[in-house]
Residue, then its C-alpha position, 0 to 999 in steps of 0.5 A: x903791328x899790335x892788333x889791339x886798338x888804343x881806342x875803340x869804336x865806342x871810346x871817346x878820347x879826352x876832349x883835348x886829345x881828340x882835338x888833336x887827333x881829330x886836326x891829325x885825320x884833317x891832314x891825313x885826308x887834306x891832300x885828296x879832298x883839296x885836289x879834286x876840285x883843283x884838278x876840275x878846274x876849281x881851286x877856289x871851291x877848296x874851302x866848300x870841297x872840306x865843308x861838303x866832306x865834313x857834311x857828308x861824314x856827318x850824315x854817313x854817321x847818322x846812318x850808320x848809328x856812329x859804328x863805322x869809324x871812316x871819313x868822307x871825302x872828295x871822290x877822284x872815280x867821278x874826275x871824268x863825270x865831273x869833267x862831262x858836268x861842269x859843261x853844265x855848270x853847278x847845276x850840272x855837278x849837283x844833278x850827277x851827284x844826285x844820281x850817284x848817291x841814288x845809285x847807293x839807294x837803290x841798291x842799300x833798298x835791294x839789300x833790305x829786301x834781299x840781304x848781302x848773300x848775292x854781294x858776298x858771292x859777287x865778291x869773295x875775298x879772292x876779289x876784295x883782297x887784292x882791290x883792297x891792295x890795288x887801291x893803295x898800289x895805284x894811288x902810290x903813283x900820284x903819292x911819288x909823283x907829289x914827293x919829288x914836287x916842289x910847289x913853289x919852284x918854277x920847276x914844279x911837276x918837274x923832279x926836285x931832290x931836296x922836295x924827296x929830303x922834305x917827304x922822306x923826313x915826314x915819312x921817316x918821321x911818321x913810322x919812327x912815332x909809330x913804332x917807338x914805345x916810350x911815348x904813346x901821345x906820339x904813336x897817336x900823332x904821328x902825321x902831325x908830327x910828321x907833316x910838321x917835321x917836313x914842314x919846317x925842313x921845306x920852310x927852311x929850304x924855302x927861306x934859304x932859296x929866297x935869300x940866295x935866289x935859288x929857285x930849286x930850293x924853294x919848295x914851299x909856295x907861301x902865296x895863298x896867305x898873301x892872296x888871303x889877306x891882301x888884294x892883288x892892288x895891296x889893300x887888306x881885305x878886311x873881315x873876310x881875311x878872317x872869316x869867309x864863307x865857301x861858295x856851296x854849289x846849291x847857292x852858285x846853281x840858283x844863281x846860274x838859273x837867276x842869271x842865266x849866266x854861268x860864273x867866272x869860274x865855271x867858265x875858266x874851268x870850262x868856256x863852253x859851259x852852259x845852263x843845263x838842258x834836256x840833253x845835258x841831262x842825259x850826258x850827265x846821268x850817262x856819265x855819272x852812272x856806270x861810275x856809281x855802280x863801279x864805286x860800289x863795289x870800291x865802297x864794300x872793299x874800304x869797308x872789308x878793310x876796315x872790319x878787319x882793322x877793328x875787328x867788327x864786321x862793319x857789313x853785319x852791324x850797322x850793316x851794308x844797307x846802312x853803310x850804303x845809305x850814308x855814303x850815298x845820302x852823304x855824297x848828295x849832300x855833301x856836294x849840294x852843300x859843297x861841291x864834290x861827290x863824297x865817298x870812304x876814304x882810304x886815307x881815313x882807313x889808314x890813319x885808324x890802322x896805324x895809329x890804332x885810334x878807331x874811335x868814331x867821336x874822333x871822326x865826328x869830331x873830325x867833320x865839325x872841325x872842318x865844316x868850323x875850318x872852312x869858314x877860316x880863312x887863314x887856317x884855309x890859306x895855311x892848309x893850302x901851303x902844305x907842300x906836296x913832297x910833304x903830303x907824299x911822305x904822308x901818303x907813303x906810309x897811308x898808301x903803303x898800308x892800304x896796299x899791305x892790308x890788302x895782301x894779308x887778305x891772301x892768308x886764307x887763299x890757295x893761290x896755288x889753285x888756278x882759279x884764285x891765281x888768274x883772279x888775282x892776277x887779272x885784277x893787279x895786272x889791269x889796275x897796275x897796268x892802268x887798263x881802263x873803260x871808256x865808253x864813247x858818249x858824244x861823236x862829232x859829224x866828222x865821226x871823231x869822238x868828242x866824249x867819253x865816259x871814263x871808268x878808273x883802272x881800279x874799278x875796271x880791274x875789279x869789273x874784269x876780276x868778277x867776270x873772271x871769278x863768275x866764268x871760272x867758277x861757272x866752268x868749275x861747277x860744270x866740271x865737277x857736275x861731269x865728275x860726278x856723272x862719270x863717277x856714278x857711270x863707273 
């Protein structure tokens, strides 16, 4: 890949163009930010999951005076906290994010008084390169699983052929535009053109199945635009078909504490949902915690990998305090005006990596686009149909490069030396392997657990790769003090 970007942190595209490449980071970031709230229990708060992320990009800008070229989106390291916070309802959702964003706080507030020094001897590049790379490697098994996925058959989560035909087309289509060196609007593009292309060969498969009454074949599930515009009795919805406005967790929360009642949706997420209480407050802040400290260090990696993509070390200038301070401030926000905690997103990283575009206007512009999208309710409708073997030819090359980006990060290390090679080691082979903590909160009279906290396998591997590098460098300088002191004895 030509090392030289298109454009520049600083540049600023042609109105026109930067629509489009703008609606192109939309899609490269759409699967992951629509998923979280899917998977929690709250489909229905898609539209406030990309508004909250648009906000949350918004502000991580401001903090970072517009020099750091990366989207924020809906965080899959705090699935379990969610999890443990939706007991609570919306009330609960927002007090963890708070406590993760402040987690970012305190720690951009040490940076200020203290520097970076300690983070970069807490994680040398023995450590970022290969978290870097296991970022992508682990994330490449929710993409393959979503490329042999079709939404639309009874057999959905269940492998399906022509769902591989759809993503491979996406896929082949998007590393085709690239590389190819005729037109340069196309090496721009390319996951527009990509999800297009799998688009229609999924619509025609769709159209075809329909017809003939063969389920394999429909992949596409056109449901969310019928249910956007007609009720289930088959009367038109009026205004809000067109315009609608997301259900932001702040407003959901005053409503819990007005009613003192939860909604039906929280209570279809999680029946045993309550208002909370002295004791919830403790179960969320437990559960919210130790993850944000994890996530920190998963924040320094995207931003090492991104520095190395636009050649500016984003650590130095804005700096990691400002970088810290956005990310945390935005992931409060995002979720207070939304309803998931925020963070970098790799996705975003790749998408400036492969189409060398790491203008910033592009990102804001990004983050008004969907703010502006998610009040339009078929556009919302429409996102939503784009099928999952399609997203996973698209996270196939965005995954792939995250994972390569990583391993470059190798060139400057002696893994013949077997400190880095059991550093290393440790953290592929535990994230890989899908090695995470969890720590017992909630026990039941019977002595069963009922509650955990659950740290990601990449955050574990990247726990037990620092512990690795501080023991093995302790004993490192232990050995070369008795060296020393034999050497002078002799």
């Amino acid at each position: 890949m030509e090392k030289k970007l298109v454009y520049d942190v600083g540049d600023v595209p042609k109105f026109g163009r930067m629509l489009v490449f703008a609606l192109q980071q939309v899609l490269a970031i759409l699967a992951a930010t629509i998923a979280v709230p899917t998977i929690i229990g709250l489909p229905t708060q898609i539209p406030a999951a990309i508004l909250g992320a648009g906000i949350g990009t918004l502000i991580y800008q401001l903090f970072t005076k517009f020099k750091s070229p990366v989207f924020l989106g809906s965080s899959f390291a705090f699935l379990s906290s969610l999890g443990v916070a939706l007991a609570y309802g919306y009330c609960g959702i927002i007090l963890g994010s708070v406590v993760a964003g402040l987690v970012y706080v305190v720690i951009a507030l040490i940076i200020h008084f203290t520097g970076t020094a300690w983070v970069d001897k807490l994680m040398p590049p023995v450590i970022i390169g290969p978290t870097v790379a296991l970022i992508g490697l682990t994330l490449a098994v929710n993409a393959m699983g979503d490329i042999v996925t079709a939404n639309a058959s009874q057999m959905y989560g269940k492998y399906n052929l022509v769902s591989l035909l759809c993503g491979l087309v996406a896929f082949f289509v998007i590393i085709i535009c690239s590389t190819q060196k005729k037109f340069k609007m196309a090496r721009l593009i390319p996951f527009i053109l990509g999800i297009v292309a799998g688009y229609f060969v999924a619509a025609v498969f769709t159209v075809i199945g329909k017809l003939a009454d063969i389920d394999y074949l429909m992949i596409i599930n056109f449901q969310p635009i019928i249910d956007n515009f007609v009720t289930a009795e088959g009367n038109f919805k009026g205004i809000t078909a067109i315009v609608n406005y997301p259900d932001i967790a702040l407003v959901e929360a005053i409503k819990e504490l007005a009613s003192g009642n939860m909604s039906d949706e929280i209570l279809t997420a999680n029946e045993g949902a309550k208002l909370l209480n002295a004791g919830g407050i403790a179960e969320v802040v437990i559960a919210f915690l130790p993850v944000a400290l994890v996530v920190f260090a998963e924040h320094i990696a995207d931003h090492k990998n991104l520095s190395s993509i636009i050649d500016k070390d984003l650590i130095k200038e804005p700096g990691l305090k400002r970088t810290l301070l956005g990310d945390g401030v935005g992931s409060i926000a995002g979720t207070v005006f939304g309803i998931c905690p925020n963070t970098t997103y790799g996705e975003s990283v790749g998408c400036v990596a492969i189409t060398r575009n790491a203008s910033v206007a592009t990102i804001t512009t990004t983050a008004i686009m969907c703010i502006v999208l998610s009040f339009i309710s078929p556009i919302m409708a429409v996102l939503q149909t784009i099928p999952s073997c399609v997203m996973g030819g698209v996270c196939l090359t965005l995954y792939g490069f995250i994972a390569v980006s990583g391993l470059k990060m190798f060139k400057n290390l002696d893994l013949g030396e077997n400190k880095n090679l059991f550093v290393v080691a440790a953290i592929l082979i535990s994230g890989i392997g899908g090695l995470t903590i969890q720590i017992p909160y909630q026990i039941a009279e019977t002595g069963e657990i009922t509650g955990v906290i659950k740290i990601t396998s990449i955050a574990t591997a990247l726990i037990i790769g620092i512990v690795t590098n501080l023991v093995l460098s302790k004993i490192e300088k232990s050995k070369l003090g008795v060296d020393s002191e034999e050497e002078n004895n002799d």
